[in-house]
N, C-alpha and C positions, 0 to 999 in steps of 0.2 A: 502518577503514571509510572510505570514500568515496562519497558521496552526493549527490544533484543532485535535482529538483523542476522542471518545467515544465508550464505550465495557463495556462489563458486561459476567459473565462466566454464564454455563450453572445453572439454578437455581438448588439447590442442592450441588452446586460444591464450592469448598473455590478458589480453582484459576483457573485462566483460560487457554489455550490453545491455546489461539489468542493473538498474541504481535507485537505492532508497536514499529520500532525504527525511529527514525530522529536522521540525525548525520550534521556536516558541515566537508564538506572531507577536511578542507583546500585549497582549491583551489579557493575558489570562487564560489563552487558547493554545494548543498544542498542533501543528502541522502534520502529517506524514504522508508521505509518497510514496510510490513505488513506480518505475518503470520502466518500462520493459522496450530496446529500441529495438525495431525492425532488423531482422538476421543475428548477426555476430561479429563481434570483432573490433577493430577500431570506430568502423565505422558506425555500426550501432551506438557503442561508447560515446561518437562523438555529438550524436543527438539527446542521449539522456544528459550527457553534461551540460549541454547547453540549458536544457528545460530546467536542470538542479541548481543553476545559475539564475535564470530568472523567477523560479520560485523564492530562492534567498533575498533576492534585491527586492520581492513585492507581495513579501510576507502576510501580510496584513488586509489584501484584499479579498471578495468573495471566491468562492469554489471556480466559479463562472468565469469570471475577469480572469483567472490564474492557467487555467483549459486554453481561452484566445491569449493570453501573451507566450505560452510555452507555442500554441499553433506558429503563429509570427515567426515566433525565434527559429524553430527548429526546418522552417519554409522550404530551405537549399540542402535539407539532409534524409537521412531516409525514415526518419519520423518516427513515431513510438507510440504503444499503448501507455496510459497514463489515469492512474485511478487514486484517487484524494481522498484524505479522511481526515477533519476536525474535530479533535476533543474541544467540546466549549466550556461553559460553565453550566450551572441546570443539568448536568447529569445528562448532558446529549452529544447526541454523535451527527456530524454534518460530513456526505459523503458525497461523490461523484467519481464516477468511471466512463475512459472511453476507450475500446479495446479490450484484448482479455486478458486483463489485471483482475484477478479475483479479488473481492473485498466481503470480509465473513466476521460475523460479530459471532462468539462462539461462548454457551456457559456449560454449565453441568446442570445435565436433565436427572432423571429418574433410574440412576444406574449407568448415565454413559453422556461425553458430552453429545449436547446439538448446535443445532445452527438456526441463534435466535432471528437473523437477519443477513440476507447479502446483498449485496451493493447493484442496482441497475446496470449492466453493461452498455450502455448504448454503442452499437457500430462504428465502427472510423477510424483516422489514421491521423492522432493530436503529428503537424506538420506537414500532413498532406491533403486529408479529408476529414474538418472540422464539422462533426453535427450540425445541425442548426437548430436543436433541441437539447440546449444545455441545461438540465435543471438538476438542482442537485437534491438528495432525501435528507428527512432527518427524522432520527432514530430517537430514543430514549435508553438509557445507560441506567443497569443496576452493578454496585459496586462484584468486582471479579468478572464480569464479561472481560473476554480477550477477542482483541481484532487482530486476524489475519491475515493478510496480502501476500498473495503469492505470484510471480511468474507463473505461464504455461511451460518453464521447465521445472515447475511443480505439478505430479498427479495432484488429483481436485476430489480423492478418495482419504483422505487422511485423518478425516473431521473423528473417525470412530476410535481411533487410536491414540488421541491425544490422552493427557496426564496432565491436566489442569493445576493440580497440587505444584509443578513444579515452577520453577521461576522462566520468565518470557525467555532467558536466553538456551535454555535448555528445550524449550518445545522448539523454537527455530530451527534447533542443532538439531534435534530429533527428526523433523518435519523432512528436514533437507537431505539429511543420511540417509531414511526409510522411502521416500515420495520423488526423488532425483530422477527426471529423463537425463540420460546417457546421449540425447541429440540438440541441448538448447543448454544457455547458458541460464541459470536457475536462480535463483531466491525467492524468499520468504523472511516477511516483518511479524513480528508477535508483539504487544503491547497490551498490558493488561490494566483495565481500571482500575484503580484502589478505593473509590470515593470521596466524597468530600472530607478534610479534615476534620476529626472532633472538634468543636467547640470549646476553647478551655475554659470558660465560662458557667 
């Protein structure tokens, strides 16, 4: 895996509101998050942190289970979108979203990238209004897809402009500078497959 992270808070604000976690669940699986708390400011901040707290301590569990303990925790705050994505093993991707956290599996078409898959948004508000329709997708992974995650203080127009060729921390940075609202605190995760190791066999 290959992965990069770029965000910035609302101008004016000391922190932000939007926080990505990566974790390695132990397994052989690779975690990522993104989320995005309700408004701006401390107080948003102080909701994603808590949910990037309980996803570290409970790493290892399904999409599902990790949606209701971030619900729980974040109960007394003003809650967040919160959209999940697992690298497994087998070349698959294990997603779920609730809120609008964009999640886009992105490769190069016939002259230009597209967008092989994106993520279900189901409605709601992970710490105030928990679905009752948790289910999460799972995709199939050819080596160079990049997954995407962006805040809604990412435009959702950006997919035609990427540069696939470069490295994850560079389309972030790209993503963020060109695709920025001026009214919301903003990021964008980039993470590119590389495939399974050769076999030195």
């Amino acid at each position: 895996m290959e992965w990069a992270v770029a965000g910035r808070p609302l101008p004016g604000q000391r922190v932000s509101g939007d926080r990505s976690v990566v974790l390695d669940t132990g397994s052989g699986a690779v975690l990522f998050a993104v989320l995005d708390g309700l408004g701006h400011g401390a107080a948003a901040a102080d909701a994603t942190d808590r949910a990037a707290q309980v996803l570290a301590d409970n790493r290892g569990e399904p999409l599902d289970v990790l949606m209701v303990l971030c619900h729980r925790a974040m109960a007394d705050t003003r809650g967040a979108a919160v959209s999940l994505a697992l690298f497994g093993g087998a070349d698959r991707l294990q997603w779920l979203a609730v809120g609008n956290v964009e999640s886009r599996l992105v490769a190069m078409g016939p002259g230009k990238p597209e967008v092989r898959a994106t993520a279900l948004q189901t409605g709601g508000i992970i710490g105030y209004l928990l679905p009752s329709n948790l289910q999460s997708q799972t995709i199939g992974l050819r080596p160079g897809d990049v997954l995407l995650m962006s805040t809604d203080g990412i435009s959702g127009d950006f997919v035609d402009t990427l540069d696939l060729a470069r490295p994850a921390a560079d389309i972030a940075s790209d993503v963020l500078a060109s695709h920025i609202r001026a009214t919301d605190d903003a990021l964008v995760l980039a993470a590119r497959h590389r495939g399974a190791p050769a076999d030195p066999s």
